[in-house]
KENUGU-734955 format. One record per atom (N, C-alpha, C): residue in one letter; x, y, z. Coordinates in steps of 0.02 Angstrom, whole numbers, plus 50000, padded with zeros to 5 digits. Layout:
REM residues N
AXYZ
...
***
This chain:
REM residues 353
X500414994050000
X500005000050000
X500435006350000
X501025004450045
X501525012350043
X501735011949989
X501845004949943
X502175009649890
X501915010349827
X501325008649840
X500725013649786
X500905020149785
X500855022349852
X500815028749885
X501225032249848
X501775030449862
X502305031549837
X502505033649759
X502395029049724
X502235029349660
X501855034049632
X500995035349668
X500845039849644
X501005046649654
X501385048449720
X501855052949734
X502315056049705
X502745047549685
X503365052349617
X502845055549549
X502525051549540
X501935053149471
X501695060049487
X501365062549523
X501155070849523
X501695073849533
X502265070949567
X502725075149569
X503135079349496
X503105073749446
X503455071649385
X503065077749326
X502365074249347
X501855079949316
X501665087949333
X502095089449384
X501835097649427
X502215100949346
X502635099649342
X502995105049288
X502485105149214
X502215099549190
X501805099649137
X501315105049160
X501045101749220
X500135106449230
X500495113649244
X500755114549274
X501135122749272
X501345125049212
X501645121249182
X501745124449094
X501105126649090
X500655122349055
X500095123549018
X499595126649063
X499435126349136
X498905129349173
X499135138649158
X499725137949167
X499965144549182
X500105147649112
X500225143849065
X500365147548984
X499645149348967
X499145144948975
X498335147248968
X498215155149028
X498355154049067
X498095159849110
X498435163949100
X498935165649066
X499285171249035
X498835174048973
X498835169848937
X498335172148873
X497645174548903
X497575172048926
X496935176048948
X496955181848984
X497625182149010
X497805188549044
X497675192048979
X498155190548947
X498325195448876
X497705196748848
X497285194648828
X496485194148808
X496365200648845
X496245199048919
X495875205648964
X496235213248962
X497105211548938
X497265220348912
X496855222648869
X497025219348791
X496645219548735
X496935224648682
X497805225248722
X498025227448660
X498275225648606
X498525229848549
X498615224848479
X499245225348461
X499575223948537
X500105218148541
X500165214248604
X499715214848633
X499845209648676
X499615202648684
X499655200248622
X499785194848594
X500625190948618
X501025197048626
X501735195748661
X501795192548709
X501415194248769
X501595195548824
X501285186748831
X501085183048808
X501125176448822
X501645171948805
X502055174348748
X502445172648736
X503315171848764
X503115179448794
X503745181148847
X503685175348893
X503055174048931
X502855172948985
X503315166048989
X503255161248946
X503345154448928
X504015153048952
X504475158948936
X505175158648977
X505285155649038
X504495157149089
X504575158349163
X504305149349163
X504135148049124
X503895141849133
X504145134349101
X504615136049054
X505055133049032
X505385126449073
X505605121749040
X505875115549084
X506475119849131
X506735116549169
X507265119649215
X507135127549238
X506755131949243
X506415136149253
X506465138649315
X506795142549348
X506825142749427
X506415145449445
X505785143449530
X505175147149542
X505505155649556
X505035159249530
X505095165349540
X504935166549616
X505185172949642
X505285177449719
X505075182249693
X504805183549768
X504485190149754
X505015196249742
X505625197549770
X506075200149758
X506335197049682
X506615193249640
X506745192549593
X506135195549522
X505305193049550
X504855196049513
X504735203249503
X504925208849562
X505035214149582
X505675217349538
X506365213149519
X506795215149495
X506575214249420
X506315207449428
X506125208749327
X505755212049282
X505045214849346
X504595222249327
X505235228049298
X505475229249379
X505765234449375
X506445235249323
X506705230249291
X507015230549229
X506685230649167
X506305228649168
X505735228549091
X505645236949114
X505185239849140
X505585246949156
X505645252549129
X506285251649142
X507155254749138
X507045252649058
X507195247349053
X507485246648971
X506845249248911
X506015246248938
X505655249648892
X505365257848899
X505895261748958
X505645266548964
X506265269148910
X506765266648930
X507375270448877
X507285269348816
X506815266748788
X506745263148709
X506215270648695
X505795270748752
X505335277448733
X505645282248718
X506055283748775
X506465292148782
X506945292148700
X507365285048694
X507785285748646
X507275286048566
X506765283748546
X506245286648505
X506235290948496
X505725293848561
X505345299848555
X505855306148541
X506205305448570
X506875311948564
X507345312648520
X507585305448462
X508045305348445
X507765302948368
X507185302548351
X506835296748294
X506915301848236
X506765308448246
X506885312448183
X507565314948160
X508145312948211
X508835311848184
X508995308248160
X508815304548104
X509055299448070
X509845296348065
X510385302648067
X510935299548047
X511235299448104
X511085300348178
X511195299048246
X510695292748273
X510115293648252
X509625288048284
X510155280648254
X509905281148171
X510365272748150
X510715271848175
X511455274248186
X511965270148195
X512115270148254
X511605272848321
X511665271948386
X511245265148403
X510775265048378
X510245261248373
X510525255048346
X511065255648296
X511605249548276
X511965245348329
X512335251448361
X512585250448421
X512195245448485
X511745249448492
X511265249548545
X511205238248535
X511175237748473
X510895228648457
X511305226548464
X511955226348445
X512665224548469
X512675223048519
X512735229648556
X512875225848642
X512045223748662
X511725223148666
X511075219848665
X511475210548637
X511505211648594
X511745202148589
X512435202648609
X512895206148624
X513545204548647
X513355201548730
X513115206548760
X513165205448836
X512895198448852
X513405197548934
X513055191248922
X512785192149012
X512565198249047
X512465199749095
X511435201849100
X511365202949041
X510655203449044
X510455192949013
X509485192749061
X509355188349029
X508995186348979
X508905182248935
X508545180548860
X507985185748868
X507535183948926
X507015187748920
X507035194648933
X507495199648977
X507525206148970
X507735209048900
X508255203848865
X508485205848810
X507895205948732
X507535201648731
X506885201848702
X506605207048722
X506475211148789
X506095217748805
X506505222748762
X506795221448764
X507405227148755
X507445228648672
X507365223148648
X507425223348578
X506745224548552
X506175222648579
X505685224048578
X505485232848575
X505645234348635
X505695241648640
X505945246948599
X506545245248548
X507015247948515
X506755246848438
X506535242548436
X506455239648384
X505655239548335
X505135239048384
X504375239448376
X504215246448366
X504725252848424
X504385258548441
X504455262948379
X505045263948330
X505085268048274
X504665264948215
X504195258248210
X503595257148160
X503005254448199
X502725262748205
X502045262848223
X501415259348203
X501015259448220
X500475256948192
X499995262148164
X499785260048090
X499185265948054
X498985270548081
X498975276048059
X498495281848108
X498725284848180
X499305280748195
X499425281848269
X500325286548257
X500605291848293
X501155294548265
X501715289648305
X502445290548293
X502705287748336
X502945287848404
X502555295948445
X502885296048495
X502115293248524
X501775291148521
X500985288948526
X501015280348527
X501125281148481
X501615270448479
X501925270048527
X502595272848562
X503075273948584
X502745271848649
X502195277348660
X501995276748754
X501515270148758
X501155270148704
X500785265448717
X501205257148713
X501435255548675
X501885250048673
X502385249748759
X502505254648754
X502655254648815
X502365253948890
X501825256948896
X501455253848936
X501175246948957
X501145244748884
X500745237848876
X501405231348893
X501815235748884
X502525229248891
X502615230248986
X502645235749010
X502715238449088
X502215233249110
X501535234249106
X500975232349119
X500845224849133
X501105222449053
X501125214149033
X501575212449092
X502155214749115
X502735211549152
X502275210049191
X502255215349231
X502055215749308
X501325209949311
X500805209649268
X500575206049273
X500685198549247
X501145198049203
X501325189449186
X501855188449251
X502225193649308
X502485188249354
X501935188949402
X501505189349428
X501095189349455
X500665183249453
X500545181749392
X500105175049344
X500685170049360
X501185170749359
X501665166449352
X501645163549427
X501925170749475
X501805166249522
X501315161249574
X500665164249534
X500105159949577
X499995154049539
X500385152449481
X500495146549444
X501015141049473
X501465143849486
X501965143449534
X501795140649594
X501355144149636
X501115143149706
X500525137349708
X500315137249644
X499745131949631
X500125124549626
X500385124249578
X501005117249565
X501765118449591
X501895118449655
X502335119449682
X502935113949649
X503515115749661
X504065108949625
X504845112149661
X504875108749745
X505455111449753
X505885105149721
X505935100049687
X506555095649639
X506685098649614
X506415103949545
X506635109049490
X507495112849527
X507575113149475
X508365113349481
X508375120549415
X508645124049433
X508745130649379
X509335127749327
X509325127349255
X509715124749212
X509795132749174
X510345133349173
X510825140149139
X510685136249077
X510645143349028
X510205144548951
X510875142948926
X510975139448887
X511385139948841
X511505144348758
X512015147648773
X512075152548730
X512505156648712
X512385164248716
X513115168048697
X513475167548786
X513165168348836
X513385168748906
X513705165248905
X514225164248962
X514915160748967
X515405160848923
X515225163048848
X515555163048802
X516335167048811
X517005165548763
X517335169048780
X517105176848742
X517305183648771
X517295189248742
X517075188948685
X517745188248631
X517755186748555
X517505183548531
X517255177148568
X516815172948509
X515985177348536
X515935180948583
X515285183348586
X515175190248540
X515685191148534
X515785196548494
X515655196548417
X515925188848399
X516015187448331
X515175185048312
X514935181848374
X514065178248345
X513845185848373
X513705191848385
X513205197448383
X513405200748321
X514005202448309
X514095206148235
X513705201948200
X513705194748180
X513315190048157
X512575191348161
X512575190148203
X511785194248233
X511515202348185
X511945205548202
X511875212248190
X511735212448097
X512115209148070
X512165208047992
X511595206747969
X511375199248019
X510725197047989
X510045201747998
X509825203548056
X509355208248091
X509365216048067
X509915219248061
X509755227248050
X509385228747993
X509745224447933
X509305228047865
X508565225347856
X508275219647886
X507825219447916
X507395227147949
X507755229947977
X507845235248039
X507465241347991
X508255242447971
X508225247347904
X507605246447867
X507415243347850
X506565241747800
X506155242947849
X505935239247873
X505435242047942
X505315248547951
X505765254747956
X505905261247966
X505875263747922
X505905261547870
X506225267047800
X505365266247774
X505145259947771
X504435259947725
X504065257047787
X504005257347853
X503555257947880
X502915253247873
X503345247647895
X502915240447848
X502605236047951
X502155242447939
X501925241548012
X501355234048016
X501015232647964
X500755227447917
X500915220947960
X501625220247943
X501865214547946
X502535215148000
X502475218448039
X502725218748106
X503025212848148
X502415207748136
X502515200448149
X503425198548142
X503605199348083
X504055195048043
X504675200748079
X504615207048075
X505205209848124
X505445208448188
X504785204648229
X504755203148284
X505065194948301
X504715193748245
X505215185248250
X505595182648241
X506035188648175
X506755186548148
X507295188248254
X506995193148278
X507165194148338
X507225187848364
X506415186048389
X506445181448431
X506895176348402
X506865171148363
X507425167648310
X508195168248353
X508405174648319
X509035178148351
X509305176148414
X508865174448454
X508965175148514
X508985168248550
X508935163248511
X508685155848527
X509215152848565
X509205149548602
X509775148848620
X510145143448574
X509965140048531
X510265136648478
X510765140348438
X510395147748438
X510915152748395
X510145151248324
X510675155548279
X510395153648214
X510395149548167
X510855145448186
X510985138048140
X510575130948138
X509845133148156
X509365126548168
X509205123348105
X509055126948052
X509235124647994
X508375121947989
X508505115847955
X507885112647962
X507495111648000
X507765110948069
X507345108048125
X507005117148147
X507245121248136
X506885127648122
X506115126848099
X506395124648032
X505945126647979
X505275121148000
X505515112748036
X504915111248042
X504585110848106
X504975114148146
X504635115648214
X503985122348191
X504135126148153
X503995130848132
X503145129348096
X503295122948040
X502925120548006
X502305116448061
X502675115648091
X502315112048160
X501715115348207
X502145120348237
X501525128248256
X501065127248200
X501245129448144
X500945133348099
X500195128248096
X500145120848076
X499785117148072
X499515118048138
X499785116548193
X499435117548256
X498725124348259
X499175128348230
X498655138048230
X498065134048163
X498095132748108
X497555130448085
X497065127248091
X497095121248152
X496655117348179
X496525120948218
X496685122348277
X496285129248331
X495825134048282
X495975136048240
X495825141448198
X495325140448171
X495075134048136
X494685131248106
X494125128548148
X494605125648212
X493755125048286
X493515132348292
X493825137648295
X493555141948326
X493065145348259
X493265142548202
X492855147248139
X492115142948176
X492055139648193
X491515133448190
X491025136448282
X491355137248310
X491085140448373
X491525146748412
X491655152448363
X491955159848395
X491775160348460
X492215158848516
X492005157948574
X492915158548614
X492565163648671
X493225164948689
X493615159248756
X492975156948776
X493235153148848
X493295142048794
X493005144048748
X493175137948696
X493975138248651
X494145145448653
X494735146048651
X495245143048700
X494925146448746
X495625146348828
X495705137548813
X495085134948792
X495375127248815
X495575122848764
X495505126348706
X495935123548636
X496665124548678
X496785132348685
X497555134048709
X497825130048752
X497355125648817
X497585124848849
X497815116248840
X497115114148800
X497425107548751
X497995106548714
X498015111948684
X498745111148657
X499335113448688
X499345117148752
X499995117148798
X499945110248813
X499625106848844
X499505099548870
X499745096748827
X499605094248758
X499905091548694
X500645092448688
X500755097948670
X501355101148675
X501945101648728
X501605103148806
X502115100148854
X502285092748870
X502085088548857
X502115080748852
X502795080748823
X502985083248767
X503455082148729
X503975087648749
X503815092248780
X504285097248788
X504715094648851
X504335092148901
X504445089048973
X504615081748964
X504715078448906
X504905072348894
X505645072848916
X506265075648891
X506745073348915
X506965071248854
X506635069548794
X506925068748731
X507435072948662
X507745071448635
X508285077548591
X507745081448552
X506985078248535
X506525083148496
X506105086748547
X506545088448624
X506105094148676
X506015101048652
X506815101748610
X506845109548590
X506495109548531
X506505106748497
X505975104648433
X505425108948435
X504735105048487
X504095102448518
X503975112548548
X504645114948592
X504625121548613
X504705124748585
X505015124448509
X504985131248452
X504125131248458
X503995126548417
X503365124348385
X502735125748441
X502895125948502
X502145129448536
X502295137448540
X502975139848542
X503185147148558
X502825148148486
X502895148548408
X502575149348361
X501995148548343
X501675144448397
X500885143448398
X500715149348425
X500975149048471
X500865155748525
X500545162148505
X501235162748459
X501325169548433
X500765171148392
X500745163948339
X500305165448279
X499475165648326
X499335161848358
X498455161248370
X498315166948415
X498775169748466
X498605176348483
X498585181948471
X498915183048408
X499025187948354
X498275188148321
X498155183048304
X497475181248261
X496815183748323
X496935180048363
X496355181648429
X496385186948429
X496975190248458
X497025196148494
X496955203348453
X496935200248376
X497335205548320
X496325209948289
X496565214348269
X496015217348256
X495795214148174
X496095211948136
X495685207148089
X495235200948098
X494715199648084
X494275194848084
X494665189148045
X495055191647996
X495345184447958
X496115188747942
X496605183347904
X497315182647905
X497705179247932
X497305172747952
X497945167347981
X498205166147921
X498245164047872
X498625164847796
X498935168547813
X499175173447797
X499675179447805
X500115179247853
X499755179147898
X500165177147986
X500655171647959
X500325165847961
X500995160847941
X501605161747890
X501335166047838
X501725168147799
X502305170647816
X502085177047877
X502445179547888
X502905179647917
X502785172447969
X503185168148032
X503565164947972
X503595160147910
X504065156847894
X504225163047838
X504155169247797
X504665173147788
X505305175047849
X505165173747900
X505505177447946
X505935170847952
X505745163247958
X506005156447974
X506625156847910
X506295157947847
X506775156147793
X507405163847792
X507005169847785
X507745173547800
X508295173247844
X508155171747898
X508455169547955
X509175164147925
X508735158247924
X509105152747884
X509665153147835
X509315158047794
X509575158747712
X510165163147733
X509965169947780
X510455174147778
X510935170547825
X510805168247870
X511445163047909
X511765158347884
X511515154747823
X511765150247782
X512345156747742
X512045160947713
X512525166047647
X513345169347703
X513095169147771
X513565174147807
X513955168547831
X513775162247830
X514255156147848
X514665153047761
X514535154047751
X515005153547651
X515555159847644
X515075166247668
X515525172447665
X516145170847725
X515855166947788
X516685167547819
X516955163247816
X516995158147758
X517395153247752
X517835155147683
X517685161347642
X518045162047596
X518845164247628
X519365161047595
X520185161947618
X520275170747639
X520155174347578
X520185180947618
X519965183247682
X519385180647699
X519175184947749
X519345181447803
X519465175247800
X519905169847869
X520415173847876
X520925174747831
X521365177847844
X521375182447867
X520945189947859
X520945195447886
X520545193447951
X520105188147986
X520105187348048
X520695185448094
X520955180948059
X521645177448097
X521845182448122
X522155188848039
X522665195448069
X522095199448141
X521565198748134
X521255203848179
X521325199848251
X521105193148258
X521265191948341
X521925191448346
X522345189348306
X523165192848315
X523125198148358
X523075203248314
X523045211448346
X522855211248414
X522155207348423
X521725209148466
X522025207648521
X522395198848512
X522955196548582
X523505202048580
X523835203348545
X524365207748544
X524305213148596
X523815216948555
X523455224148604
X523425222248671
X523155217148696
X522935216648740
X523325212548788
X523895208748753
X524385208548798
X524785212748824
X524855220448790
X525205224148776
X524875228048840
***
């Protein structure tokens, strides 16, 4: 009899992290639902970070620090806008800068750095009708706002499926990296993402916003940018996922018939994420892209455009790819090896010096 007990003991124990994924990724969206702005479709997506396998429970002091950095960084994304957006030939190439050390550092985390890029990046292409120092506050608010309330959601998700076994697992990525090689994957970064950047700003392709926002998120993976295929069909994966939701809901438009499609498919979806298997990171592109796409659609002021939406998620999947594939050929040509060799030469030199 005890070691039924037992058994079923390790078993809920095993399962707290699934039902907290998905209890708590659903009650985010619905958070996001009750703002009702037309982007906070995001703010579920951020959320997913906090809930992630190896995931450490949030404190109220740590939740307190991650408000109060979301902040700081999306208040400076305002000020640096609003004040600096009609200098063009000071805004770019600070704003160049500004993404650089944004992927160089390895002292901020994934998710402040997504605020951050978010902030910098969303606030100079407004949305129709609206100017940009008007975008600026409002985007801003809604990202302040979203924090404070997704750790909040988080933690009574948290407090609901308690899991002191969970063990915090460090992101793998540019962090720990040495200097120079962190240096060498953000210029990388920077190559692929700005002219991206540059278009966004120049023609104001507020439209399709989506695809600026995801070549980001992408960017930031901790895989890096070299997923290649398993990109493209984690990607393909969401995407099918957002059509079947999409297609129940053409059939009964219903918002609390939503919450529990969403919450069916976190359930679906964490099974495999919480498996422990090499296709975990797979299974977690592919609900983060569900994410994105069905709350965009819910949340988004069109009645129809999941077509487009997906479009716009694998334009963003294949540039990504393509341009990381073209910038990995470009540094294997003999010239430019060579002029790296001579440059970390220098760089030890200098710096032994």
């Amino acid at each position: 009899m005890s070691g039924d007990t037992m058994n079923i003991t390790l078993a809920a124990t095993k399962e707290r992290p699934l039902l907290r994924f998905a209890f708590g990724a659903a009650l985010i969206m619905a958070l996001a639902l009750m703002i009702g702005s037309s982007l906070a479709y995001i703010i579920p997506l951020l959320a997913l970070s906090f809930l992630r396998p190896g995931a450490p429970a949030p404190t109220l002091r740590s939740g307190l620090t991650f408000v109060g950095v979301v902040a700081l960084t999306t208040g400076a994304g305002l000020f640096f806008t609003q004040y600096f957006y009609e200098y063009r030939l000071f805004f770019l190439p600070v704003l160049a800068l500004l993404l650089l050390w944004i992927y160089y550092t390895d002292v901020l985390s994934p998710s402040v750095k997504l605020f951050l890029l978010i902030s910098f990046l969303a606030m100079p292409v407004p949305m129709e009708g609206m100017s940009v120092a008007l975008w600026a506050f409002a985007l801003n608010r809604t990202l302040v706002g979203g924090a404070f309330f997704t750790m909040v959601m988080v933690m009574t998700v948290w407090a609901l499926f308690p899991d002191r076994e969970t063990v915090a697992v460090k992101a793998q990525g540019a962090g720990g990296a040495p200097p120079q090689q962190r240096l060498s994957r953000a210029a990388r970064v920077l190559l692929i993402t700005f002219p991206v950047v540059l278009a966004f700003i120049f023609f104001q392709w507020s439209d399709a916003l989506l695809v600026l926002l995801y070549i980001v998120i992408l960017a930031l993976l901790p895989s890096g940018v070299k997923a290649g295929m398993g990109m493209v069909l984690a990607n393909l994966l969401g995407g099918a996922a957002t059509l079947v939701v999409y297609g129940l809901l053409l059939v009964a438009p219903n918002l609390f018939f939503f919450l529990l499609l969403y919450l069916a498919a976190a359930l679906l979806f964490g099974q495999q994420i919480f498996s422990g298997k090499p296709a975990a990171q797979l299974y977690q592109t592919a609900f983060s892209a569900f994410t994105l796409l069905i709350g965009g659609v819910v949340m988004g002021e069109e009645t129809t455009g999941i077509g487009t939406r997906i479009v716009q998620v694998f334009t963003a999947v294949v540039y990504v790819v393509a341009a990381d594939a073209f910038l990995e050929k470009v540094a294997a040509l003999p010239l430019v090896q060579r002029i790296s060799r001579k440059g970390k030469r220098n760089l030890t030199t200098s710096s032994g010096a």
